[in-house]
LONUVO-100411 format. One record per atom (N, C-alpha, C): x, z, y; residue in one letter. Coordinates in steps of 0.001 Angstrom, whole numbers, padded with zeros to 6 digits, always signed. Layout:
# LONUVO-100411
XZYa...
***
This chain:
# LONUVO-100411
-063076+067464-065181x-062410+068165-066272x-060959+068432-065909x-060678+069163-066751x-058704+069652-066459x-058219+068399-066776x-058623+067231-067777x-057740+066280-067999x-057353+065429-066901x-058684+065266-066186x-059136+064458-065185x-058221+064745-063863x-058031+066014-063466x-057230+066911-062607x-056174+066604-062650x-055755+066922-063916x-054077+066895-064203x-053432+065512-063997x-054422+064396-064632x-054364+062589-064371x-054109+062675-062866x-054884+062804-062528x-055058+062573-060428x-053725+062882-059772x-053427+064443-060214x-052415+065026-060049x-051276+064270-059914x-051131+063760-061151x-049719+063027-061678x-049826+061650-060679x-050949+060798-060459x-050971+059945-059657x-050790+059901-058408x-051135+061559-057729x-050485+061799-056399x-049530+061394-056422x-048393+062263-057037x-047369+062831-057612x-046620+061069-057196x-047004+060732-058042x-046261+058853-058147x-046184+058474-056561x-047479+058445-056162x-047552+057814-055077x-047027+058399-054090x-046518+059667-054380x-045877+060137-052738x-044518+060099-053306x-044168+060082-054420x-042617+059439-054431x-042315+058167-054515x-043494+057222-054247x-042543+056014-054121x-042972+055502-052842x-043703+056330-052064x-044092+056119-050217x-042815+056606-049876x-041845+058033-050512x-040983+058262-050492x-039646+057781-050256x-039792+056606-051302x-038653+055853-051808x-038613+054583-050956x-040336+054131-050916x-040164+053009-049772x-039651+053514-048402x-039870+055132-048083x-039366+055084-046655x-037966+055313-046512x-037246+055884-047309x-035931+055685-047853x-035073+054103-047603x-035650+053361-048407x-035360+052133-048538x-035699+051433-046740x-036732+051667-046196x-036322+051168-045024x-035929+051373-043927x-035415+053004-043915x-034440+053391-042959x-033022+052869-043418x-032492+052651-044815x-031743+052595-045203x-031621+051117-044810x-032288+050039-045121x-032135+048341-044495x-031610+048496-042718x-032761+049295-042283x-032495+049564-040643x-030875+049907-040337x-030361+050800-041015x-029259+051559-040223x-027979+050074-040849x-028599+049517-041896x-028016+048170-042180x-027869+047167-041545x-029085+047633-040614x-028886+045831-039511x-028051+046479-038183x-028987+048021-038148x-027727+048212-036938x-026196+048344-036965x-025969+048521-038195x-024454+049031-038167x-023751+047244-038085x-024647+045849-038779x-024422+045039-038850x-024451+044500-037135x-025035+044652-036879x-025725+043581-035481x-024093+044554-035016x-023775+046054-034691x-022909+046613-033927x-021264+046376-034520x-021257+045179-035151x-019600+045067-035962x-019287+046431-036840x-020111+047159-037377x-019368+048635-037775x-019827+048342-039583x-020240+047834-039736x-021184+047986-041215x-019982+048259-041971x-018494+047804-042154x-017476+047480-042773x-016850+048747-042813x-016851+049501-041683x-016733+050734-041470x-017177+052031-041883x-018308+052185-041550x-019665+052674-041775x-019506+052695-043260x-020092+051464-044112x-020508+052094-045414x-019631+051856-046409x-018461+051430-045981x-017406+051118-047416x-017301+052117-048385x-017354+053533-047880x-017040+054644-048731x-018437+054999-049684x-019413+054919-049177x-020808+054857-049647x-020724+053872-050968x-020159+052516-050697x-020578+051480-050936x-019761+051670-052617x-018718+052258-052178x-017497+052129-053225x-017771+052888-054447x-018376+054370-054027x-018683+055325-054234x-019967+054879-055652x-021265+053931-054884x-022069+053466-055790x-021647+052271-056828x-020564+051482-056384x-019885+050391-057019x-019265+050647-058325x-018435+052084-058209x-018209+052394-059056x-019352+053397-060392x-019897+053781-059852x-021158+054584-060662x-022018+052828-061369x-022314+051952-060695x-023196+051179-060698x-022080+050315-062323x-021127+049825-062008x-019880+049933-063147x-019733+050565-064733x-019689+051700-064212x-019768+051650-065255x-020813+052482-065890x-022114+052703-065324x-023725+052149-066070x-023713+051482-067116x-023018+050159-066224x-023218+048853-066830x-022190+048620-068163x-021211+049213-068158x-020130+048886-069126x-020533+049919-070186x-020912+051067-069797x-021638+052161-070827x-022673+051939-071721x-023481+051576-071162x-025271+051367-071234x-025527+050115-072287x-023987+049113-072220x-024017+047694-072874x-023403+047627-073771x-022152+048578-073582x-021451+048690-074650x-020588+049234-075373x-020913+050508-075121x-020709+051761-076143x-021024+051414-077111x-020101+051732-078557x-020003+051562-080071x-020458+050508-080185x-020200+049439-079145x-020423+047673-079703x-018573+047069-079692x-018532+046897-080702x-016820+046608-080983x-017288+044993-081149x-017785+044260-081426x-017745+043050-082202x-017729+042061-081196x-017994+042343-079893x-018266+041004-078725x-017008+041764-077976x-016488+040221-077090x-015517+041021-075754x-016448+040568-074612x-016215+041857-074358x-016578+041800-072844x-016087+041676-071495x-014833+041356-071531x-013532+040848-070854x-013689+039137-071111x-014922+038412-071912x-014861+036930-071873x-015714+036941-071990x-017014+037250-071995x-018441+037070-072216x-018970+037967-070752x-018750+038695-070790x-019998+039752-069436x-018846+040051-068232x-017526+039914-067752x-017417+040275-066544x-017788+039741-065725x-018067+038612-066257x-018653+037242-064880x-019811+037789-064273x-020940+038433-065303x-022332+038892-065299x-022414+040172-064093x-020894+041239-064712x-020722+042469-063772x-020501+042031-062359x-019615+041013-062279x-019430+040670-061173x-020721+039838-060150x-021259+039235-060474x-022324+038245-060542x-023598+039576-060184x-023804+040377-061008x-024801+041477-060714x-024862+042217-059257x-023307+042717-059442x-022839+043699-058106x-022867+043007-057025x-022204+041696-057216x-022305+040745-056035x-023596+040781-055216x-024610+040179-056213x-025580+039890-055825x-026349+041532-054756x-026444+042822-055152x-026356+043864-054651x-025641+043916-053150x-024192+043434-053226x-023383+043545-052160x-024095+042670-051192x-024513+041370-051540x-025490+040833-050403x-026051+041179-049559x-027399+042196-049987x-028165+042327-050017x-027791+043478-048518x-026648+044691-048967x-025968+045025-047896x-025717+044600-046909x-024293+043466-047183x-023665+043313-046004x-023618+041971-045383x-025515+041380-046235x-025518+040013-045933x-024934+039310-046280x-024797+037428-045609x-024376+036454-046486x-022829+036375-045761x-021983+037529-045772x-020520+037785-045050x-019745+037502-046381x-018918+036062-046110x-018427+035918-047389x-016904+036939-047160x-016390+036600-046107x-015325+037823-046263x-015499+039187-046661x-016237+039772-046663x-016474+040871-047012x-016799+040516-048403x-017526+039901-048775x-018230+040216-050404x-017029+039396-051275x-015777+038451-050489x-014556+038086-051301x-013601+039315-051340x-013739+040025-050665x-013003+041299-050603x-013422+042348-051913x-014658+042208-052063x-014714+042998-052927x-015033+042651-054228x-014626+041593-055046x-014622+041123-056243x-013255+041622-056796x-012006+041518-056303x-011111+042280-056771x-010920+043811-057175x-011771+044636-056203x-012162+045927-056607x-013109+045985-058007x-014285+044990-057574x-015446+045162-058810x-014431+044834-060126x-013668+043567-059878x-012629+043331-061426x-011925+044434-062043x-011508+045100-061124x-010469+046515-061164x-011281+047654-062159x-012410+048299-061107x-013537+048810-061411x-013935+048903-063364x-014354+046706-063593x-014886+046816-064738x-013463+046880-066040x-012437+046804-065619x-011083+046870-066497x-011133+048409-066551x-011025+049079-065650x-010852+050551-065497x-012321+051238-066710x-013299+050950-066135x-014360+051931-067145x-014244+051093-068198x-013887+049947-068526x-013586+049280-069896x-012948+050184-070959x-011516+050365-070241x-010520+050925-071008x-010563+052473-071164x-011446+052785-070258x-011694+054377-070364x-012719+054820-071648x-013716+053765-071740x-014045+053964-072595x-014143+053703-074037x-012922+052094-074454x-012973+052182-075271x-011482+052961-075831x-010799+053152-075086x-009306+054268-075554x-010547+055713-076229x-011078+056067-075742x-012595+057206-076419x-012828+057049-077194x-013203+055605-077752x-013967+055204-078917x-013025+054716-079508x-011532+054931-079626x-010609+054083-080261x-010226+054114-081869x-010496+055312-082160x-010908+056390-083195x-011484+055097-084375x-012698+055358-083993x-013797+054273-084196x-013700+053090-084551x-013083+052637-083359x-012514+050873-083702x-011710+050700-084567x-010357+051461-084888x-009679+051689-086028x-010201+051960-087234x-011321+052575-087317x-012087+052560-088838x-012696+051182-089040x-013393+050703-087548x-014256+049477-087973x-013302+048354-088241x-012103+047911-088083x-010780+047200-088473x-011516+046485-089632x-011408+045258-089738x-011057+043949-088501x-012379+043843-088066x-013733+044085-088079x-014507+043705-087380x-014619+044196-085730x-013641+044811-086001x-013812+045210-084196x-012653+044499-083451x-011971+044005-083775x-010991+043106-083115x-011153+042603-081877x-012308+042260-081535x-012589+041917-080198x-012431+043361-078948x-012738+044188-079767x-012922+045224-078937x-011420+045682-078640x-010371+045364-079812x-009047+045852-079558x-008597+044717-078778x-008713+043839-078432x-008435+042643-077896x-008542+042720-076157x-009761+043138-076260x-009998+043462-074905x-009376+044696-074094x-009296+045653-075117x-008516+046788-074687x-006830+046927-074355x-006042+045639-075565x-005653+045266-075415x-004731+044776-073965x-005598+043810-073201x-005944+043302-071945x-005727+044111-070755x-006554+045443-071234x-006698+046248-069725x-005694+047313-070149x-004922+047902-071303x-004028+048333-071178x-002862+047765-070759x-002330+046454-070632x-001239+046389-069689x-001710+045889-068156x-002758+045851-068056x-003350+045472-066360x-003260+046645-065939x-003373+048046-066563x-004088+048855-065890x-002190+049692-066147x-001919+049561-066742x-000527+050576-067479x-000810+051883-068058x-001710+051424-069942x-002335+053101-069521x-001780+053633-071002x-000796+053325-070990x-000296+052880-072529x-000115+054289-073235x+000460+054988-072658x+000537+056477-072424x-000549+057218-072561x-001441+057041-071766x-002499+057815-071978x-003308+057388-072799x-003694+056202-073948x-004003+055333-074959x-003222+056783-075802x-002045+056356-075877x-001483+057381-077312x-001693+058535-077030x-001648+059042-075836x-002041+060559-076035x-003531+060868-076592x-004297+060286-075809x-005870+060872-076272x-005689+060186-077803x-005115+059099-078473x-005411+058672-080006x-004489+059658-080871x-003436+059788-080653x-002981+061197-081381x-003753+062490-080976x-004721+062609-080440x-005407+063995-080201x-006577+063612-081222x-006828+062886-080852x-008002+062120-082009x-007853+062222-083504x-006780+061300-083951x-005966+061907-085205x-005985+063398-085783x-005492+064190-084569x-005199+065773-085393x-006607+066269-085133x-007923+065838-084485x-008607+066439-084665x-010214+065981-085393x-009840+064731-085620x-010953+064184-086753x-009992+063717-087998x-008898+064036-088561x-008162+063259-089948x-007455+063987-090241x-006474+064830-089735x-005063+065368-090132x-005524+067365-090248x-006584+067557-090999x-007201+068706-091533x-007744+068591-093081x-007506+069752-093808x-008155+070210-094557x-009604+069502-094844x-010503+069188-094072x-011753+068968-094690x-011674+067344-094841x-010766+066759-094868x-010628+065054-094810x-009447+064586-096464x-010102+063886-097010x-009741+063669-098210x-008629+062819-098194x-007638+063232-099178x-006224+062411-098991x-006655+061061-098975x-007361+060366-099805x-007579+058868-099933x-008188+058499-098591x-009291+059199-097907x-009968+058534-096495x-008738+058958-095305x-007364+060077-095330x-006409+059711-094742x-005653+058333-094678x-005503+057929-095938x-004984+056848-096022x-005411+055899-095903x-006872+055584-095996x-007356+054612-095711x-007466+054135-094346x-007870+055093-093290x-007517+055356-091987x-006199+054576-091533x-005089+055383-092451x-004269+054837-091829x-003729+053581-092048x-003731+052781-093176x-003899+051189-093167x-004516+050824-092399x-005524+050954-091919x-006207+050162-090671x-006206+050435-090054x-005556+051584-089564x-005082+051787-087958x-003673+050842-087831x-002914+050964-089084x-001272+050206-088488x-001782+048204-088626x-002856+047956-089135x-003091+046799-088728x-003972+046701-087193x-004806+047847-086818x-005310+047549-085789x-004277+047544-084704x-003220+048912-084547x-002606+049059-083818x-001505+048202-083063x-001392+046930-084293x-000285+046013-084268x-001041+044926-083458x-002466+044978-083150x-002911+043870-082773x-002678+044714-080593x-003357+045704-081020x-003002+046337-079853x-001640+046460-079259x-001332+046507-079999x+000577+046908-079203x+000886+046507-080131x+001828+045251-079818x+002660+044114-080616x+004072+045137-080817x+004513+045913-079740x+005791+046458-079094x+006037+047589-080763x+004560+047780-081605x+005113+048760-082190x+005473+050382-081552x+005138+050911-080451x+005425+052053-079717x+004217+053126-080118x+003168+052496-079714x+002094+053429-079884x+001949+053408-081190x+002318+052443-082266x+001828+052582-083788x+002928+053439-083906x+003841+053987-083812x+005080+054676-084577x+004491+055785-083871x+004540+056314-082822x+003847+057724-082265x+002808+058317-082572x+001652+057349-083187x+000572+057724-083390x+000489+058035-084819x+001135+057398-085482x+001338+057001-087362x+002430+058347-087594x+003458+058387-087249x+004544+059692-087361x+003616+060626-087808x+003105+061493-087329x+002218+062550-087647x+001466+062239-088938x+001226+061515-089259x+000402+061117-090159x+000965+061112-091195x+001531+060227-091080x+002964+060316-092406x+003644+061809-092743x+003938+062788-091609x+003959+063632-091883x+003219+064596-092651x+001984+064751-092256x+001142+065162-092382x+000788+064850-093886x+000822+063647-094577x+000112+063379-095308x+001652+063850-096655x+003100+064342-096017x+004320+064481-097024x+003378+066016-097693x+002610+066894-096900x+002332+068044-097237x+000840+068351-098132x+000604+066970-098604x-000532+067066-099775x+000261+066767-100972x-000553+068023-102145x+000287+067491-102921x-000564+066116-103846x-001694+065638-103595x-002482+064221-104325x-001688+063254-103708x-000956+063343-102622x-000685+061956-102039x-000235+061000-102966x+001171+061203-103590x+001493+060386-104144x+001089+059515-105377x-000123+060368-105793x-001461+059915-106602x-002388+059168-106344x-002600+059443-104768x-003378+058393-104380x-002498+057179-103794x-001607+057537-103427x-000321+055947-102699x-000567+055003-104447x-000363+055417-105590x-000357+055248-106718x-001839+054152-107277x-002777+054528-106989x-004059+054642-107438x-004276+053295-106041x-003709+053585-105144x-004358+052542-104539x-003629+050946-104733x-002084+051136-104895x-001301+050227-105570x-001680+049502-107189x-002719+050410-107526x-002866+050214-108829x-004727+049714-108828x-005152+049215-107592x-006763+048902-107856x-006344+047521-107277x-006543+046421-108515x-006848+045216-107859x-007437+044646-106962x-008758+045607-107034x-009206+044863-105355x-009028+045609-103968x-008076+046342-104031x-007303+046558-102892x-005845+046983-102887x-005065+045881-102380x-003683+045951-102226x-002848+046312-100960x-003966+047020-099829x-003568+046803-098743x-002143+047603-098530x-001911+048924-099463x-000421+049422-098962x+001012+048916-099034x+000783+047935-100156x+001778+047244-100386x+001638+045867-099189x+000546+045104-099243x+000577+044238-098081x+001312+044515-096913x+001001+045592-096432x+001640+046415-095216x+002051+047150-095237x+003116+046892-096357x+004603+047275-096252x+004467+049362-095818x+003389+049707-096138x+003393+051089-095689x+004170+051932-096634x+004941+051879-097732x+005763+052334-098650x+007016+052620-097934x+007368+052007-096724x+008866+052221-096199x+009258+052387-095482x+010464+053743-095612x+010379+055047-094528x+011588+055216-094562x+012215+056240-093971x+013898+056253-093578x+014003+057764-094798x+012705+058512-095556x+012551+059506-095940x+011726+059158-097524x+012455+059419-098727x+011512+059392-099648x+010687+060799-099718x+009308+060063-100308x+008478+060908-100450x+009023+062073-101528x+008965+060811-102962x+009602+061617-104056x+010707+060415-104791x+011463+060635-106034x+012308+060104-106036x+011382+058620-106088x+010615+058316-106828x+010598+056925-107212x+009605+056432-106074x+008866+057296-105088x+007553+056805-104441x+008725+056677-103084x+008644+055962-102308x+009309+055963-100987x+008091+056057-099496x+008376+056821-098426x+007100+056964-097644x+007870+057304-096222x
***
């Protein structure tokens, strides 16, 4: 029958790509022992090696933990990244501890680098999820002064700002709510206060040119079970809003 055909088919199909893959795999061991047995392996495949190290990276930092804010992964899983790749690097360049101590400082580098790349992306995010994501600012935290990316943190989060909050289709109250928990997240992130004043400016601006604001600054001062603008002191500015509201 055609079903029968098409089955067979597909089972070729398998089997000559993974006769494929096995012959792949053992030219690929071979040119491993020769480049090893000839002193060159170090030579030879570092660029290869680096090339997959980093792809293999951040897989792993993607795949695990994209839009997971609540665990760090800077104290729970680099050991694992490292520990994984390692084990890989073996397998390469054999049981050469100089070589595979050589490259734990790269793999550390590596998992700080796609760390922070991706959660400065998702930073947006973490600022709404405030305080349950704390770990995630914590960690980011971490690899923004390892890495020095402090700069490019505020640039992509003020791009973020004007283009998911500081429009027309976003309601004065979910502006503001935003922004209370961004100036508590931000403070956990940058103690220095730099990136919260660069990133918040606009906002504040932004928010002088509604005319509900001061209705809702009002309304939220005025709901007992949430006091957060007054908690954090977000009332005080070098600029009154209006005479009696200060912003």
């Amino acid at each position: 029958s055609m079903d029968g055909e098409e089955e067979e088919e597909g089972m070729d199909e398998d089997s000559v790509e993974k006769e494929s893959c096995e012959e792949y795999c053992s030219v690929f061991v071979a040119v491993v022992q020769l480049a090893r047995d000839l002193h060159l392996l170090h030579f030879i495949l570092d660029d290869a090696v680096g090339c997959v190290v980093s792809t293999k990276v951040t897989e792993f930092i993607t795949e695990n933990f994209e839009q997971d804010f609540v665990q760090s992964v800077l104290q729970d899983h680099m050991s694992s990244l490292q520990e994984g790749i390692g084990g890989w690097l073996k397998q390469v360049y054999g049981e050469s501890d100089e070589l595979l101590s050589s490259w734990m400082p790269r793999i550390e580098y590596l998992g700080y680098k796609s760390l922070a790349e991706l959660r400065i992306s998702e930073l947006f995010d973490i600022l709404v999820d405030f305080p349950e994501s704390e770990p995630a600012l914590n960690d980011l935290r971490v690899c923004v002064i390892k890495l020095e990316l402090r700069d490019q943190l505020t640039a992509s989060l003020r791009s973020s700002f004007k283009r998911r909050l500081l429009h027309p289709g976003v309601n004065t109250a979910d502006i503001i709510t935003q922004y209370v928990s961004s100036i508590k997240g931000l403070r956990i992130l940058d103690p220095s206060g730099v990136v919260l004043e660069s990133v918040c400016d606009p906002v504040r601006a932004y928010l002088k040119t509604r005319d509900d604001t001061v209705r809702c600054i009002v309304a939220s001062l005025t709901d007992d079970s949430s006091n957060e603008l007054a908690d954090q002191k977000l009332l005080r500015a070098e600029k009154p809003l209006t005479s009696s509201v200060c912003w």
